[in-house]
C-alpha positions in Angstrom: 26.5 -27.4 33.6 22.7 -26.0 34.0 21.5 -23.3 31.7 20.4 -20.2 32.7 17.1 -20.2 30.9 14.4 -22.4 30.6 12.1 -21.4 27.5 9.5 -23.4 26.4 9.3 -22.1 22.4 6.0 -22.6 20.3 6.6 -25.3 17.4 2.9 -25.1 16.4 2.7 -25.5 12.8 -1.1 -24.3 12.5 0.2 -21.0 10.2 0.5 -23.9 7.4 -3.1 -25.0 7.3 -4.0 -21.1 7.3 -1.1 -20.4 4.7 1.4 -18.9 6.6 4.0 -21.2 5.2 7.0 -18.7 6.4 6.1 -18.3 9.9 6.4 -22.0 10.3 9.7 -22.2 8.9 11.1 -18.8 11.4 9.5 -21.0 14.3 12.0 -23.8 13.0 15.1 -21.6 12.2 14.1 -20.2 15.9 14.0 -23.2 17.6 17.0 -24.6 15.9 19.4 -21.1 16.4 18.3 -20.8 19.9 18.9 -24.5 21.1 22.7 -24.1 19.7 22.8 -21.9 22.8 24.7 -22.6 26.1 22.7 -20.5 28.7 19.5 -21.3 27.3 17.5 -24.8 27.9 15.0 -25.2 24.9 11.8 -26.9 25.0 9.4 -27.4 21.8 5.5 -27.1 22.3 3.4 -28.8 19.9 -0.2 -27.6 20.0 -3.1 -28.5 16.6 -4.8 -26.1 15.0 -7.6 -27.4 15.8 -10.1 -28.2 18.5 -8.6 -31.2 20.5 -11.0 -34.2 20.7 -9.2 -36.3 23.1 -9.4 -33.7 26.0 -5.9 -34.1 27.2 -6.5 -32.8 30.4 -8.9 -35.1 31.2 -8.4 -38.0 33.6 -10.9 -40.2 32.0 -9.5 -41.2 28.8 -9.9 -44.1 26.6 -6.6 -44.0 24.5 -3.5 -45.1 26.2 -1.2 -42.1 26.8 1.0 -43.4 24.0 -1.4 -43.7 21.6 -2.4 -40.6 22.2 1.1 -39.2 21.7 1.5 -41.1 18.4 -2.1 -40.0 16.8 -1.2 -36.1 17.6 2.1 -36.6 15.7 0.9 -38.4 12.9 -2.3 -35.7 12.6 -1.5 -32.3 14.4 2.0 -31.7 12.8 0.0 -31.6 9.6 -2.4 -29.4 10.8 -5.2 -32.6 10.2 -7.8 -32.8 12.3 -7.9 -35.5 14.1 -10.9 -38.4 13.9 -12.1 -39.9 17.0 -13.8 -43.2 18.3 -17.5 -41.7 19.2 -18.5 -42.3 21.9 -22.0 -43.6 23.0 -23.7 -41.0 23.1 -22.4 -39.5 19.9 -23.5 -42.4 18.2 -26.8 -42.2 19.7 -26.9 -38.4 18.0 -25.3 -39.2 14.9 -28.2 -42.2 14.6 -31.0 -39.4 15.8 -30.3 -36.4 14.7 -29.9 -35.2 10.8 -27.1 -33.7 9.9 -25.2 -35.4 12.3 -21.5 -34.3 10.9 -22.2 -31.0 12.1 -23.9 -31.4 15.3 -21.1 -34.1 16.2 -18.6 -31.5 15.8 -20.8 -28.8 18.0 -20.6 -31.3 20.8 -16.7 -31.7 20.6 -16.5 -27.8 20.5 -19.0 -27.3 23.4 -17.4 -30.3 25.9 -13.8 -28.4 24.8 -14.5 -25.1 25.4 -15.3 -25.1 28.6 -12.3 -25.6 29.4 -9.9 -23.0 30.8 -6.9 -25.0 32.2 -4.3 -26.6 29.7 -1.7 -29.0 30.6 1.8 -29.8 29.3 2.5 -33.2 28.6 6.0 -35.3 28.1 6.5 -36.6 25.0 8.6 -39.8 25.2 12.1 -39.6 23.3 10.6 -42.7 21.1 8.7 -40.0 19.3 11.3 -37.9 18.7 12.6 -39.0 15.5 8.9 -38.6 14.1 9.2 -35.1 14.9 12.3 -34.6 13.5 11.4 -36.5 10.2 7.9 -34.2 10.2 9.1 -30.7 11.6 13.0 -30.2 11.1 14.2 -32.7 8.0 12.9 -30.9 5.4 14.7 -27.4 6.5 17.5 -27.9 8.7 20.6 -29.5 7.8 21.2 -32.9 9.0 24.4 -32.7 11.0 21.8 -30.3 13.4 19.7 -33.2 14.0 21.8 -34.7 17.2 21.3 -31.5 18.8 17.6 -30.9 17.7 16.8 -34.3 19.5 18.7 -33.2 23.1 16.2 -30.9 24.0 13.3 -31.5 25.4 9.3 -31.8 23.6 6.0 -30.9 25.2 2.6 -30.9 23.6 -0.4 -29.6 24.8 -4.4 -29.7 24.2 -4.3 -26.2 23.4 -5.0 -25.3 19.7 -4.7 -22.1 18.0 -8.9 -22.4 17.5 -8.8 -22.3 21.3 -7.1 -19.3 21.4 -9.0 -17.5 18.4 -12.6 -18.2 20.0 -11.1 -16.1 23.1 -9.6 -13.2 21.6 -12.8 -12.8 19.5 -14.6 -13.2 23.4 -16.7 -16.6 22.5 -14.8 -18.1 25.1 -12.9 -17.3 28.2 -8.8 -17.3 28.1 -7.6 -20.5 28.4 -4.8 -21.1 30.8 -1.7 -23.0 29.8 0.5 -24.8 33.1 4.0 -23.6 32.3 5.4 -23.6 35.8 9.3 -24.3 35.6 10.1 -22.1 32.6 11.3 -18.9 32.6 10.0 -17.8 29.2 7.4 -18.6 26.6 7.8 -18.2 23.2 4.9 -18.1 20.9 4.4 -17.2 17.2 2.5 -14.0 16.5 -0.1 -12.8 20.1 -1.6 -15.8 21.8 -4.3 -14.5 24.1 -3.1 -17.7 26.5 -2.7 -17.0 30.1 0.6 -18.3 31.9 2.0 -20.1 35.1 3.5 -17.0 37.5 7.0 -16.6 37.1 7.1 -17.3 33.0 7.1 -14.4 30.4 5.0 -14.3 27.4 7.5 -13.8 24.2 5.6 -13.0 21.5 7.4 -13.2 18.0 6.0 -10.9 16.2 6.3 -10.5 12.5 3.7 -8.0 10.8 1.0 -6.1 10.8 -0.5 -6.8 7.3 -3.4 -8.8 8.7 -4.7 -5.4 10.0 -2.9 -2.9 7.2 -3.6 -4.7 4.0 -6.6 -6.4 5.1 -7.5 -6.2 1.7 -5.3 -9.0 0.7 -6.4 -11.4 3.1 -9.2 -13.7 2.9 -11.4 -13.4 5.9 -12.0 -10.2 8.1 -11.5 -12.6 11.4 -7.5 -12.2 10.8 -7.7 -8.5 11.1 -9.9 -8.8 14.0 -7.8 -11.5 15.9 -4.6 -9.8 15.2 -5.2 -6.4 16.6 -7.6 -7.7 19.5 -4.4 -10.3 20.4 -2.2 -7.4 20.3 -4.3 -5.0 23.0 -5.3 -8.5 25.0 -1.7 -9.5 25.1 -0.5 -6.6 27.5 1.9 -8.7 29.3 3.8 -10.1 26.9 6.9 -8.5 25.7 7.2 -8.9 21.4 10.2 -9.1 20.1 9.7 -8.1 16.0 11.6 -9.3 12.9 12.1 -5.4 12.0 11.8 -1.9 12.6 9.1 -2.0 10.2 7.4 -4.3 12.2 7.9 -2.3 14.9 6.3 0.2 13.3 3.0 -1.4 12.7 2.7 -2.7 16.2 3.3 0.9 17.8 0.6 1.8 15.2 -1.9 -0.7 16.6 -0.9 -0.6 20.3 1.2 2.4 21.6 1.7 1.1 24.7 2.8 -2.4 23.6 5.5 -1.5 21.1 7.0 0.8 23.7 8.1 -2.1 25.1 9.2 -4.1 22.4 12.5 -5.0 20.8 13.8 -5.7 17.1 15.6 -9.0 16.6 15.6 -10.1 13.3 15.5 -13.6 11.9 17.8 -16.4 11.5 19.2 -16.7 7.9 19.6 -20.3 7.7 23.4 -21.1 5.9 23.1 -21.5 2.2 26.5 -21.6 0.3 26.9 -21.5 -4.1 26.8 -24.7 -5.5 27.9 -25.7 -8.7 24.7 -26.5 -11.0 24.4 -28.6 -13.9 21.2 -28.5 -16.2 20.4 -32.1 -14.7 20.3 -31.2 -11.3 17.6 -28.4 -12.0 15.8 -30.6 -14.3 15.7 -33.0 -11.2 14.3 -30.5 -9.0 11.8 -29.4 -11.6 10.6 -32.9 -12.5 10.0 -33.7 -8.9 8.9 -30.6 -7.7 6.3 -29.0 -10.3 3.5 -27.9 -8.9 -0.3 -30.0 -8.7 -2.1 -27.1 -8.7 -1.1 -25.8 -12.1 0.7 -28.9 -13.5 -1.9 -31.8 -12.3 -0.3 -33.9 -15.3 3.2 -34.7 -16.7 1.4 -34.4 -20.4 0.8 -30.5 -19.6 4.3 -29.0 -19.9 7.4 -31.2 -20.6 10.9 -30.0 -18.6 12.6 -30.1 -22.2 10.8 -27.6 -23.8 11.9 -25.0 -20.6 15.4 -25.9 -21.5 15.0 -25.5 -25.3 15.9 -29.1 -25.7 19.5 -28.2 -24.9 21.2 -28.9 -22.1 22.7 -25.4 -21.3 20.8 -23.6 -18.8 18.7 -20.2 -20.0 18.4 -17.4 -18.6 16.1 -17.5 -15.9 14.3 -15.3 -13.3 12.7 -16.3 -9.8 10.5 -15.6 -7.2 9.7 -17.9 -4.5 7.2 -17.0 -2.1 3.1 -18.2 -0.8 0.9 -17.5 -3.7 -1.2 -15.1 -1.9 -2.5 -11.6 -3.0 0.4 -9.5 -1.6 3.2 -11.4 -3.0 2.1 -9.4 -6.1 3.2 -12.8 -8.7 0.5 -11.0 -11.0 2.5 -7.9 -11.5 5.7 -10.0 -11.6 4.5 -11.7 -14.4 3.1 -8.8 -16.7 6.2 -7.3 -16.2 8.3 -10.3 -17.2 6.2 -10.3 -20.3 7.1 -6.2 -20.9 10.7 -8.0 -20.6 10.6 -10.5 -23.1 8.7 -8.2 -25.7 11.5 -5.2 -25.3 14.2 -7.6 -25.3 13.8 -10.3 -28.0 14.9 -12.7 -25.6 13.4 -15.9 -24.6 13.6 -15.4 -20.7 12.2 -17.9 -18.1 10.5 -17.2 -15.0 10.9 -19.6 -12.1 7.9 -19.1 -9.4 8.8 -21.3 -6.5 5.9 -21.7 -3.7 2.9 -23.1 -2.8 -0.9 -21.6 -3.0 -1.9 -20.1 0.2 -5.6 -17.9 -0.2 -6.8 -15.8 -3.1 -4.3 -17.4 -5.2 -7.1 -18.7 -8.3 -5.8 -15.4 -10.6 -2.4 -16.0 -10.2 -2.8 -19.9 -11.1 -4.8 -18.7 -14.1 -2.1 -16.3 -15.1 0.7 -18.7 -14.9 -1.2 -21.2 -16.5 -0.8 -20.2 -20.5 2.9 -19.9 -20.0 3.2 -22.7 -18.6 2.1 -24.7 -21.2 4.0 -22.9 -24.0 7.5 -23.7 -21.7 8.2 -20.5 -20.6 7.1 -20.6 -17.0 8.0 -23.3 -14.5 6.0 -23.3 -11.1 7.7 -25.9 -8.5 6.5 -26.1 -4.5 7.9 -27.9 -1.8 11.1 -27.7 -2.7 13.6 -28.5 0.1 16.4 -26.7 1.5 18.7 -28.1 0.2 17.6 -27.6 -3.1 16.9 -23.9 -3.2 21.0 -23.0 -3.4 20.7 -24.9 -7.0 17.8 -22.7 -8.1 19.3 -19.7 -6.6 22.7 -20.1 -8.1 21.8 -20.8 -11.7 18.9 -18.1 -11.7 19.7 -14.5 -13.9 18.5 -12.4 -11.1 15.7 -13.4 -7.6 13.0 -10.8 -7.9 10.5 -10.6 -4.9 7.6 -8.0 -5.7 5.6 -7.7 -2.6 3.3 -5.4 -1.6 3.8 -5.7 2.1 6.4 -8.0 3.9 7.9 -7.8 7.7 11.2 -9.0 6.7 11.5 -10.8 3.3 13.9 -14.0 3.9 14.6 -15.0 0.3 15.9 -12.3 -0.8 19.1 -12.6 1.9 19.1 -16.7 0.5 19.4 -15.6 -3.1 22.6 -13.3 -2.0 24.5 -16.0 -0.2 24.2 -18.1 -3.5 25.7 -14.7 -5.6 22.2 -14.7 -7.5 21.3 -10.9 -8.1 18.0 -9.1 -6.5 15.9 -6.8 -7.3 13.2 -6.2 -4.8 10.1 -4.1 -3.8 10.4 -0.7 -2.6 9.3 -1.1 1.0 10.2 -0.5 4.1 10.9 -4.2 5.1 13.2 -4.8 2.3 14.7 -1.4 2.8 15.7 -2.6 6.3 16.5 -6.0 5.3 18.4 -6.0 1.8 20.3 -2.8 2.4 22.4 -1.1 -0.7 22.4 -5.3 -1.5 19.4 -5.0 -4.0 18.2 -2.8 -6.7 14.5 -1.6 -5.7 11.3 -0.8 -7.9 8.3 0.1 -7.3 5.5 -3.0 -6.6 2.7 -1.2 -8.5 5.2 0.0 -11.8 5.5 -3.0 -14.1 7.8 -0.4 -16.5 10.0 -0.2 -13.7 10.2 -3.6 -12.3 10.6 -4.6 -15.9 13.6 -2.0 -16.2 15.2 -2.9 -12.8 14.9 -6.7 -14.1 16.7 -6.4 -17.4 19.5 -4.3 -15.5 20.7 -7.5 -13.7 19.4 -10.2 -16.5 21.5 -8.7 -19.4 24.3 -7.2 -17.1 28.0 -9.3 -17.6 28.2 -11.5 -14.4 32.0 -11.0 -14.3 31.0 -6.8 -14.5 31.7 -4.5 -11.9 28.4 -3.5 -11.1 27.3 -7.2 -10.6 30.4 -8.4 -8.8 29.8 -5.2 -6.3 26.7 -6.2 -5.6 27.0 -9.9 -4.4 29.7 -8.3 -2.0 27.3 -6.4 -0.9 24.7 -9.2 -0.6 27.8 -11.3 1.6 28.5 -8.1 3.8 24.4 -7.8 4.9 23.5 -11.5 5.2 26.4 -11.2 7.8 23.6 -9.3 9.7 21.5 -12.6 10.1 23.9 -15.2 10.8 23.3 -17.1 14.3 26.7 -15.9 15.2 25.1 -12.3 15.1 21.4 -13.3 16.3 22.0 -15.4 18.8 23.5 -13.0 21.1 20.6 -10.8 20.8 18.2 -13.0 22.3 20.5 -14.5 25.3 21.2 -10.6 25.9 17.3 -9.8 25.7 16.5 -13.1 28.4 19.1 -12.0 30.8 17.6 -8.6 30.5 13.8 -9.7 30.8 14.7 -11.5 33.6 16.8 -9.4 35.6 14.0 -6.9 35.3 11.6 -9.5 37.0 13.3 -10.0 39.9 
């Protein structure tokens, strides 16, 4: 039977290599809760991050088209740029010319961009498991995989530094062949001009890049994003929130009018049981380089009190990034521990992503001493262990769209105490007690509520029911009819 949609949906993972580890992982919960679909026919677009030094378009290449296909997947899914064979006359300037690194590079990024037209390009179903061990393993559950693999992969000599020279008008909007699909999904506003006949989808998640510029590291992200937004007037955004919503009508009237709220897929976590073993595992394997560079700096044992009960915990997990607001989190921990007597751990789960050198510093000291444990790259499904055995999940940001693990702590029946913002207001409900991100007395209060309530109380008991009844709002069986309701839509208003 043929589908009644074909959507070509943006699997670029170049939001890693900027620290946007969350966007990736909604482009993969995306990708994964639309192709479960019967009406719609999914296609994944791989694109780098950065400039493409094969040309892809071109008809005079060196590499076989195979080759080409492997070196992408074994670079660009990392967000790596890729090395390339010079050519003779790049070897004649790296020989003549000082500082040849930098002038080699110039005369990549001047042959590239003058290009305007981009190409689509098969890529052979020999590949696929190497995208599925690189993109999908470490997040979607295995028995997806068979499905995952039936649909269809495309990459592209487009890169995300393509499209960020245009919208900041160094370079002219490139044009990407996408003639045969119906609809184009991309992740956050590409200023990318499409093949008649396909709408632009943008997914759109925030506007902190342009609200709490102050937080981010370079003033190019708040110029892209709201020069992407007024560029983009075509494309219809779909964001993860009213909130989100919000910010966009507040950038671009005339845009958000338009839009639609969907909000994200909550991948399927369930409450395991956890043994002190299992998290000592997960914490052996998955401490964190950038504060722990040695097994001699902290040893597991001493987090557990060399006993094998599990203490009382609290986690976060999140980028380390200015606006996750860790800082606060862990001044206010402290507040906790002092007014309580008790010796209570903190868990911060995630990896650095920009300005994170304070929190590093701060977490550092307790580190050593056994009291903080800082993990990364834990998989998913690893978190429900960590969510299920911690006191309470705490997420303190500033400024969020949505905020995901919050609604992952709740299917595992681990307590949360959020930020008082709008995103969480929207996406935690009456699910989560709420404090203010800039009070440490009060996140410190709204803390020791859950840490030192009775888990068989009232009060706690009410609240995971709670937490079951609103993740209901994000299951696929919920999302997914938004979106084939939103392309039948979209489409009908086309025609």
């Amino acid at each position: 039977m043929s589908k009644e949609h074909n959507i070509l949906c943006d699997l670029s993972s170049g939001h890693i290599s900027q620290g946007w580890h969350g966007i990736a992982q909604d482009a993969r919960f995306l990708f994964d809760g639309l192709n479960a679909s019967d009406k719609l026919n999914m296609t994944g677009h791989l694109y780098g991050t950065a400039q493409d030094p094969f040309h892809l378009d071109s008809k005079n290449v060196n590499s076989s088209y195979e080759e080409r296909v492997a070196v992408f997947l074994g670079c660009y899914l990392n967000g790596v740029e890729i090395a390339q064979e010079p050519s003779f006359a790049r070897r004649v300037i790296s020989t003549l010319v000082p500082f040849s690194n930098r002038v080699y590079h110039a005369f990549d990024r001047l042959s590239l961009n003058r290009k305007t037209d981009f190409e689509l390009f098969d890529i052979p179903e020999a590949f696929y498991a190497s995208i599925w061990r690189q993109y999908f393993s470490f997040s979607i559950p295995v028995d997806h995989q068979a499905r995952l693999l039936s649909a269809n992969y495309k990459y592209s000599g487009l890169s995300r530094a393509r499209m960020h020279h245009a919208v900041l008008g160094r370079f002219n909007q490139p044009e990407l062949n996408t003639k045969g699909f119906d609809f184009a999904i991309f992740q956050d506003s590409r200023y990318v001009r499409l093949s008649n006949g396909t709408i632009p989808v943008v997914r759109y998640h925030d506007g902190l890049p342009f609200f709490s510029s102050d937080t981010f590291r370079n003033i190019n992200f708040t110029l892209e994003h709201s020069r992407a937004i007024k560029l983009s007037k075509n494309a219809v955004y779909v964001c993860n929130s009213p909130n989100s919503l919000d910010d966009l009508a507040l950038i671009d009237e005339e845009t958000a009018s338009n839009a639609h709220v969907i909000p994200y897929f909550l991948p399927v976590m369930k409450k395991p049981e956890v043994r002190s073993e299992i998290l000592k595992d997960i914490f052996e394997v998955r401490r964190s380089p950038s504060t722990q560079p040695s097994k001699e700096e902290t040893d597991v044992d001493i987090w557990f009190n060399k006993q094998k009960e599990i203490p009382k915990f609290i986690m976060t997990l999140s980028t380390i990034e200015p606006r996750k607001n860790i800082i606060s989190l862990i001044n206010a921990w402290q507040m906790l521990r002092y007014r309580s007597g008790e010796d209570i751990k903190l868990l911060v789960v995630g990896k650095p992503g920009w300005g994170f050198e304070q929190t590093l510093n701060a977490m550092c000291p307790h580190i050593k001493k056994g009291d903080l444990m800082h993990i990364e790259g834990v998989a998913q499904h690893e978190l429900p262990y960590l969510y299920a055995a911690a006191s309470c999940f705490v997420f303190p940001s500033t400024g969020e769209g949505f905020g995901l693990p919050p609604n992952e702590a709740m299917q595992c029946d681990c307590p949360v105490v959020v930020s008082d913002i709008a995103a969480h207001r929207y996406s935690c409900g009456d699910a989560a007690l709420y404090f203010n991100p800039y009070d440490l007395d009060g996140m410190a209060v709204a803390m020791e509520t859950l840490v030192n309530a009775d888990k068989n109380s009232e009060f706690i008991q009410d609240l995971i029911a709670k937490g079951h009844k609103n993740v209901d709002r994000y299951s696929h069986a919920t999302v997914l009819p938004q979106w084939e309701d939103l392309f039948d839509k979209l489409k009908a208003e086309r025609k």
